[in-house]
DRENDO-1510 file (C-alpha; in Angstrom, 1 decimal, always signed):
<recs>
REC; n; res; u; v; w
REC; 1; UNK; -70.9; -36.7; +36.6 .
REC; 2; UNK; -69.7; -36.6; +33.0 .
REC; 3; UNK; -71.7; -38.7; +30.4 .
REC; 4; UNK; -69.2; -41.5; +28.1 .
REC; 5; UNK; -71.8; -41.5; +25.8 .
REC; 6; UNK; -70.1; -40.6; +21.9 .
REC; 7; UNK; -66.8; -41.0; +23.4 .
REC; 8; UNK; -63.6; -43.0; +21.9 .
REC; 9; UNK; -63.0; -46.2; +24.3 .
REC; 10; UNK; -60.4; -48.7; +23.8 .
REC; 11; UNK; -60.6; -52.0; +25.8 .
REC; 12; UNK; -57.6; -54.5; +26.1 .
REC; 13; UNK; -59.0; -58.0; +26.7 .
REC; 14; UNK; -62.2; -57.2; +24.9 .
REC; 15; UNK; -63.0; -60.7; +23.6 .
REC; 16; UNK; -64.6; -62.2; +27.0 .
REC; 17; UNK; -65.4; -61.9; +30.2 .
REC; 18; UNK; -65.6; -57.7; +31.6 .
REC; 19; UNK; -64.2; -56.2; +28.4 .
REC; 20; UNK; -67.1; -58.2; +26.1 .
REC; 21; UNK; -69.0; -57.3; +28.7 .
REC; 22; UNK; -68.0; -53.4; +28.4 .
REC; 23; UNK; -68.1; -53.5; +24.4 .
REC; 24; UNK; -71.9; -54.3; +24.4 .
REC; 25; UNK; -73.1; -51.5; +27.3 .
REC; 26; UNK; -71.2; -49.0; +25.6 .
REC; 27; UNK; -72.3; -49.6; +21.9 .
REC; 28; UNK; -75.3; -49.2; +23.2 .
REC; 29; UNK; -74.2; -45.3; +24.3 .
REC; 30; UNK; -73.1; -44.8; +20.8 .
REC; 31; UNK; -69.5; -44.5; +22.1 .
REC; 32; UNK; -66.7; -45.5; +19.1 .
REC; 33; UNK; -64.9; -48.5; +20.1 .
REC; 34; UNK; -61.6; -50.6; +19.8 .
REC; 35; UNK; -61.6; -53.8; +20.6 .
REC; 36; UNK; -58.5; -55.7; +21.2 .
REC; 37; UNK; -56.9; -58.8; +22.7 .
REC; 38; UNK; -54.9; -61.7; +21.2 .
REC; 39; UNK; -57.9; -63.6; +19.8 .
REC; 40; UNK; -59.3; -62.6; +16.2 .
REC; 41; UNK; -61.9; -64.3; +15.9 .
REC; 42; UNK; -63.5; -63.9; +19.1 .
REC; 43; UNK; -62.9; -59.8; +18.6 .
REC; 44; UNK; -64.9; -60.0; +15.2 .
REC; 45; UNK; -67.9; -62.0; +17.3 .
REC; 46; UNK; -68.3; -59.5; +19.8 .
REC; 47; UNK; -68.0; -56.8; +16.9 .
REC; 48; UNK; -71.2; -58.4; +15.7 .
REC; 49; UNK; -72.5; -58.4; +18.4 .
REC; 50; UNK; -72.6; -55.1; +19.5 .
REC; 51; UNK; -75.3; -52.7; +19.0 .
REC; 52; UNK; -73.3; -50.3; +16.3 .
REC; 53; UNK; -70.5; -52.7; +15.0 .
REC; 54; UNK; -69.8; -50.3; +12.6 .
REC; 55; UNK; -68.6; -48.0; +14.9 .
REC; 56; UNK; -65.9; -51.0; +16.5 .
REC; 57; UNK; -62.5; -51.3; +15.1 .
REC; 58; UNK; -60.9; -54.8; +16.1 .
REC; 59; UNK; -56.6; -54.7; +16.5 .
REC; 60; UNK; -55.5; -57.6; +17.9 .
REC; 61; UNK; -52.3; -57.6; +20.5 .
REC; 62; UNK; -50.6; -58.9; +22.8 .
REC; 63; UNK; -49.7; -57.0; +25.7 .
REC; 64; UNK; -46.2; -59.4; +26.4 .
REC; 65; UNK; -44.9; -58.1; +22.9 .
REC; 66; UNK; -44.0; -54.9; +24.4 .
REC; 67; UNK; -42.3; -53.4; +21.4 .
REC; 68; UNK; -45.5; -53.5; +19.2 .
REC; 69; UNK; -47.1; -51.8; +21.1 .
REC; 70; UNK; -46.2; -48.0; +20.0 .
REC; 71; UNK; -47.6; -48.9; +16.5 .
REC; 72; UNK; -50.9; -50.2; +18.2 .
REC; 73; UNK; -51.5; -47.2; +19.5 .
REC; 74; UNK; -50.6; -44.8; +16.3 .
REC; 75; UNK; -53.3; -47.4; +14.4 .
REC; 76; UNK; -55.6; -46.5; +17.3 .
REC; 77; UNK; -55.4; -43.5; +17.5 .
REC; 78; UNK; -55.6; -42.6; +13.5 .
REC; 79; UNK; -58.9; -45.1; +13.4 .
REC; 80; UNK; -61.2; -42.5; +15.4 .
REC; 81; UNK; -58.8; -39.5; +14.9 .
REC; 82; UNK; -58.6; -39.5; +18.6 .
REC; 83; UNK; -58.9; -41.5; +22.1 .
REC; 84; UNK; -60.6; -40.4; +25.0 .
REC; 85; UNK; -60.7; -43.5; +27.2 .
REC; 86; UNK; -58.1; -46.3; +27.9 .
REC; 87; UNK; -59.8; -49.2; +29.3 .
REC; 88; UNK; -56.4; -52.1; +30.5 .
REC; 89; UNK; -58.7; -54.6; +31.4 .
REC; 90; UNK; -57.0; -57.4; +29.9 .
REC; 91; UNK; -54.9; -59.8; +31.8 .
REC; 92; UNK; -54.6; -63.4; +33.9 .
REC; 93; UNK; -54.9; -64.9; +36.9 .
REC; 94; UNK; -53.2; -67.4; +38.5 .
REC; 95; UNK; -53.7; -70.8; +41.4 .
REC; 96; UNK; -50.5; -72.4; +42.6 .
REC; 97; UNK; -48.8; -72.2; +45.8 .
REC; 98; UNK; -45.1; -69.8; +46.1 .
REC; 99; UNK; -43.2; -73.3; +46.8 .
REC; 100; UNK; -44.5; -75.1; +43.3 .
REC; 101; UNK; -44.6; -71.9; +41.1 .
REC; 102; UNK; -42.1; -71.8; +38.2 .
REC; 103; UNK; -40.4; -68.2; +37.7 .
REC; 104; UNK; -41.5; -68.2; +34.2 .
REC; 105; UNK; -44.8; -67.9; +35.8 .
REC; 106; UNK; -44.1; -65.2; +37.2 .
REC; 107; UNK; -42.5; -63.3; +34.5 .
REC; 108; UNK; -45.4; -63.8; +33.0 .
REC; 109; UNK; -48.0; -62.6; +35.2 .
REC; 110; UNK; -46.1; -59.4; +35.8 .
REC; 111; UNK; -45.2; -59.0; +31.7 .
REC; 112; UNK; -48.8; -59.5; +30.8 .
REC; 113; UNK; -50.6; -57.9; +34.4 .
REC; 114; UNK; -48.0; -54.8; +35.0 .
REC; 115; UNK; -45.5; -54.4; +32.4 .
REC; 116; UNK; -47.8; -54.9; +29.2 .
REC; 117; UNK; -50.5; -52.4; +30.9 .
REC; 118; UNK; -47.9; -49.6; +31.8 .
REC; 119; UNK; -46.1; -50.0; +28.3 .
REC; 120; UNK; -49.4; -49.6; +26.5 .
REC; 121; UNK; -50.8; -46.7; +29.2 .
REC; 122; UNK; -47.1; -44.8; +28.4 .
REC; 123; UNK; -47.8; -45.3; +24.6 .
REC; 124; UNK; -51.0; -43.5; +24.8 .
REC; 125; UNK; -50.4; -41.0; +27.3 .
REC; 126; UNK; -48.7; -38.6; +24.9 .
REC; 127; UNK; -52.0; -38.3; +23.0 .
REC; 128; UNK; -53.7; -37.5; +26.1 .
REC; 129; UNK; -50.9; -35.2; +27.0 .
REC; 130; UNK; -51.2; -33.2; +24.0 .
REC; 131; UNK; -55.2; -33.0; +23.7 .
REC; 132; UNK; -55.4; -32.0; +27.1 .
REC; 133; UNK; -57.4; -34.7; +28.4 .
REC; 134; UNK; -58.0; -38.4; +28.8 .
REC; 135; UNK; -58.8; -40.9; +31.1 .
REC; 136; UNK; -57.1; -44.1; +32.0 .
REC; 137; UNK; -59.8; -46.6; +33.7 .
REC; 138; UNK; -57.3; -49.8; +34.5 .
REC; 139; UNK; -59.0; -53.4; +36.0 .
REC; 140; UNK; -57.2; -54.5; +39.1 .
REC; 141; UNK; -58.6; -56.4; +41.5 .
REC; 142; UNK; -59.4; -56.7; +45.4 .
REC; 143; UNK; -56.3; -58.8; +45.2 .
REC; 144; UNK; -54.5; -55.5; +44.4 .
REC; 145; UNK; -55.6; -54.4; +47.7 .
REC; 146; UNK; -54.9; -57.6; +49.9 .
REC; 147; UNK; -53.5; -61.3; +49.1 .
REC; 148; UNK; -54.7; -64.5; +49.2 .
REC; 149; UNK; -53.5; -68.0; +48.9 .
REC; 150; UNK; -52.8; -69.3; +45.6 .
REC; 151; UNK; -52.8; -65.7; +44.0 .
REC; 152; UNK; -49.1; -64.6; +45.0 .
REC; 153; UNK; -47.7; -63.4; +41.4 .
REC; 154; UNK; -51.0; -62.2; +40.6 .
REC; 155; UNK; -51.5; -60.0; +43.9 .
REC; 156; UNK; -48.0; -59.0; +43.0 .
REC; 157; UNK; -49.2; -57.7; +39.6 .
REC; 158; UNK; -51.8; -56.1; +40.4 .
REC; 159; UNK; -50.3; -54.7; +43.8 .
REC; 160; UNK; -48.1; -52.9; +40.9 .
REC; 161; UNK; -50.4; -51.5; +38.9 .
REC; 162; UNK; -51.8; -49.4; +41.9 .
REC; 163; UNK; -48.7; -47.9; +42.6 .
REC; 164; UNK; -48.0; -47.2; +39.1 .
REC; 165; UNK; -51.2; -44.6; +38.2 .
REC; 166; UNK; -51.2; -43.6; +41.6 .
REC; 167; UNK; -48.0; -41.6; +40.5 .
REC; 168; UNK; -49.3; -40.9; +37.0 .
REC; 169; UNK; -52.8; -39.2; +38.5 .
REC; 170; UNK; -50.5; -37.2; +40.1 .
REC; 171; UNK; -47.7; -36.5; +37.3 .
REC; 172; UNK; -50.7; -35.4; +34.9 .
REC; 173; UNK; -53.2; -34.1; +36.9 .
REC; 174; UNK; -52.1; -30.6; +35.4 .
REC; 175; UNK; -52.8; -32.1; +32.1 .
REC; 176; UNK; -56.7; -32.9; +32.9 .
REC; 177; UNK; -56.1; -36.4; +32.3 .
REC; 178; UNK; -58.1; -39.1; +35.1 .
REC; 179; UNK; -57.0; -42.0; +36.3 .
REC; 180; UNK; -59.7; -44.6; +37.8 .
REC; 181; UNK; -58.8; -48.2; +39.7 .
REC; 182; UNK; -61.7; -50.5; +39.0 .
REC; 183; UNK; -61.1; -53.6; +41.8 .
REC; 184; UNK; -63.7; -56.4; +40.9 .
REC; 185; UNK; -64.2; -59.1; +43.2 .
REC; 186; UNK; -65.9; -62.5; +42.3 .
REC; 187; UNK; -67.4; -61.8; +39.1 .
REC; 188; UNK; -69.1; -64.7; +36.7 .
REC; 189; UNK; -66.2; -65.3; +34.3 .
REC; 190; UNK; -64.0; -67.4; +33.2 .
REC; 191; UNK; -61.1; -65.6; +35.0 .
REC; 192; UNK; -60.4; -69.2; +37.0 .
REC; 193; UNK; -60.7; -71.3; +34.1 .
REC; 194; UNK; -58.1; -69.4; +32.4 .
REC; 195; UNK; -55.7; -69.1; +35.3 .
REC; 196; UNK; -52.1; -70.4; +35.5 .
REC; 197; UNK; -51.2; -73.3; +37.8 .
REC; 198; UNK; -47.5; -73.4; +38.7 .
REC; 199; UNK; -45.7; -74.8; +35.7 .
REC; 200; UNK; -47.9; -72.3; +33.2 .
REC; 201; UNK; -50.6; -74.8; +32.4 .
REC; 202; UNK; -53.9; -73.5; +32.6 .
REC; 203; UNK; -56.3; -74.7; +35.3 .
REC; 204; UNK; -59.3; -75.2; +32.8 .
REC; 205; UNK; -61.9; -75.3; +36.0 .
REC; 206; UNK; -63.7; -72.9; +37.8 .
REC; 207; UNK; -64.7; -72.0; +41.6 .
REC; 208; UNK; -68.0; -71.7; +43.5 .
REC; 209; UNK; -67.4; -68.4; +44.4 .
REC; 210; UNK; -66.7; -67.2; +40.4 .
REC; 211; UNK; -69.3; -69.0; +39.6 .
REC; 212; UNK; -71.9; -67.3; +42.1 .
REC; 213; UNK; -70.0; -63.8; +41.6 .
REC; 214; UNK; -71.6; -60.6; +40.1 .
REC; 215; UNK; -73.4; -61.0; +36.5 .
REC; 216; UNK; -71.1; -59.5; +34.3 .
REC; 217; UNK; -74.2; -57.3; +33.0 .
REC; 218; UNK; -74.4; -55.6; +36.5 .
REC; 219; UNK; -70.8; -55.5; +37.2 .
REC; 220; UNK; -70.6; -53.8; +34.1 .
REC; 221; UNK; -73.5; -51.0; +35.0 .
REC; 222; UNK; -71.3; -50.1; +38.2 .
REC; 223; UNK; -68.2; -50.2; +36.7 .
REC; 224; UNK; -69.3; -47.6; +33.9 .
REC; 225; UNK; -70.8; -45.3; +36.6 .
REC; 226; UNK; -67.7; -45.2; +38.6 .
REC; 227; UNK; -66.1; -44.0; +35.5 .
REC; 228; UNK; -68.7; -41.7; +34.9 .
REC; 229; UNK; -68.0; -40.6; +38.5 .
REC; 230; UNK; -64.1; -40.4; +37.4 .
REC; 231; UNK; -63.7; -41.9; +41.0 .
REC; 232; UNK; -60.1; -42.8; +42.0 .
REC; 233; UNK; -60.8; -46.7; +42.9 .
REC; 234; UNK; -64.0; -48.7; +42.8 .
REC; 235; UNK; -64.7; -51.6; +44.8 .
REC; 236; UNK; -67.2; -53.8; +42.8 .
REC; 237; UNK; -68.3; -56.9; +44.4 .
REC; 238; UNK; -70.8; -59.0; +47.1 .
REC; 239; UNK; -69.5; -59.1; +50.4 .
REC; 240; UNK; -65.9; -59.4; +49.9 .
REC; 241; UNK; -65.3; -55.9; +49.0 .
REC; 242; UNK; -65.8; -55.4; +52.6 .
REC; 243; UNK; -62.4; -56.7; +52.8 .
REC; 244; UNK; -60.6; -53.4; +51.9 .
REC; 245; UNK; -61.3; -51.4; +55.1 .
REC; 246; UNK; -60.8; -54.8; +57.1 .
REC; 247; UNK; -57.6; -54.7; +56.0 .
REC; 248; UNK; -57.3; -50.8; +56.8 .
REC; 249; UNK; -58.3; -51.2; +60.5 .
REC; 250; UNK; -58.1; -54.9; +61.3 .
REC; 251; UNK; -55.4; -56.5; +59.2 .
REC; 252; UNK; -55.0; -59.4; +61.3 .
REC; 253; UNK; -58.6; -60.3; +61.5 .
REC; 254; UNK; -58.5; -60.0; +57.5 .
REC; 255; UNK; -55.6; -62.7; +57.6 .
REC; 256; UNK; -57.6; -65.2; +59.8 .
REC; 257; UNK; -60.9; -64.8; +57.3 .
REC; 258; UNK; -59.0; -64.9; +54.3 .
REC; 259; UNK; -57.0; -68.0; +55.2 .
REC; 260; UNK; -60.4; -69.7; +56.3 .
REC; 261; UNK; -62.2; -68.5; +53.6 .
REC; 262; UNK; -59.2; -69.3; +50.5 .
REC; 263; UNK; -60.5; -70.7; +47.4 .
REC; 264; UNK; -58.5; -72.2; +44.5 .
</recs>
């Protein structure tokens, strides 16, 4: 199992929820950090936060404004001198039926979900090409896995996102670089709060089972371990996680508990 402590880890959606989260446990291993996400002020909190903020460079972005993000990573990169972990954790969730949701809904799920993360993984992976290592460690989601109601463009996003560093563990395997799936379930953020309903509004409440989902703190602990492990995918969750190898051997029992089961 290979330590992170020391290394260079940049998170995307670092200002709440998992990557906050993240940025405290691992300034606590004395790894170098950038933090970033669309929100300044809520970076430079968490900087303070942590347990070496001298040792966390904030650079805000926004993964929808694909073309800025080539400079991101050159500032990134020259901050530490080099990156050794890609955390793409940031990203939104969605609750609205197909039948009500607006396609600029969507287009934006899939901008900020997929096509932000894979412009921002495609930045960096030169750097990892040409040090001869890396490691790409990408938040999905048990809806990458299986659907559920009210989740369509966002189990469509994250669907994506599996296919997409499937193919590039196995483009770059020859380059040593690792590519690890993280699928949460219910964890105790404000993931439903933030969600868009079907004309882009956000919802602004959350669910009993988000609520009652995994602390962040030990969500967190086994989400840094199955880096550590440099696992392929992790399933992180209570009982739901269960749900992947229902829907490997018994998909249509998996459609009749989900469908009961369905929260907004």
């Amino acid at each position: 199992m290979a330590s992170i402590n020391n290394k260079t880890v940049w998170i995307t959606g670092a200002s709440s929820g998992i990557g906050e989260g993240l940025a405290y446990a691992l300034s606590k291993k004395d790894c170098r950090l950038i933090i970033s996400s669309r929100k300044i002020e809520e970076l430079e909190r968490v900087r303070n936060n942590c347990q070496n903020p001298d040792m966390v460079l904030i650079i805000p972005l926004d993964l929808a404004n694909f073309e800025t993000l080539a400079a991101k990573t050159e500032e990134a990169i020259s901050a530490f001198g080099s990156i050794d972990i890609l955390i793409n954790n940031a990203g939104i969730s969605q609750r609205s039926l197909i039948i009500n949701t607006n396609m600029e809904v969507y287009k934006k799920l899939m901008d900020i979900n997929y096509l932000g993360t894979v412009a921002l993984s495609k930045a960096i992976l030169p750097h990892f090409i040409a040090q001869k290592k890396g490691h790409f460690v990408t938040v999905s989601s048990l809806m990458g896995k299986f659907g559920s109601p009210y989740r369509s463009g966002y189990c469509g996003a994250k669907h994506a996102l599996h296919g997409f560093f499937d193919v590039l563990r196995m483009e770059h395997q020859k380059d040593t670089i690792d590519v690890t799936m993280i699928c949460p379930g219910f964890v105790n953020t404000n993931v439903a709060k933030n969600a868009l309903t079907a004309d882009g509004s956000t919802q602004n409440t959350n669910d009993t089972a988000t609520q009652n989902g995994l602390p962040i703190e030990l969500f967190v602990q086994k989400m840094i371990r199955a880096m550590e492990q440099k696992k392929f995918e992790a399933y992180i969750g209570r009982k739901e996680r269960f749900a992947i190898y229902l829907k490997r051997f018994f998909p249509k029992l998996l459609h009749r508990v989900v469908l009961k089961s369905a929260v907004r």
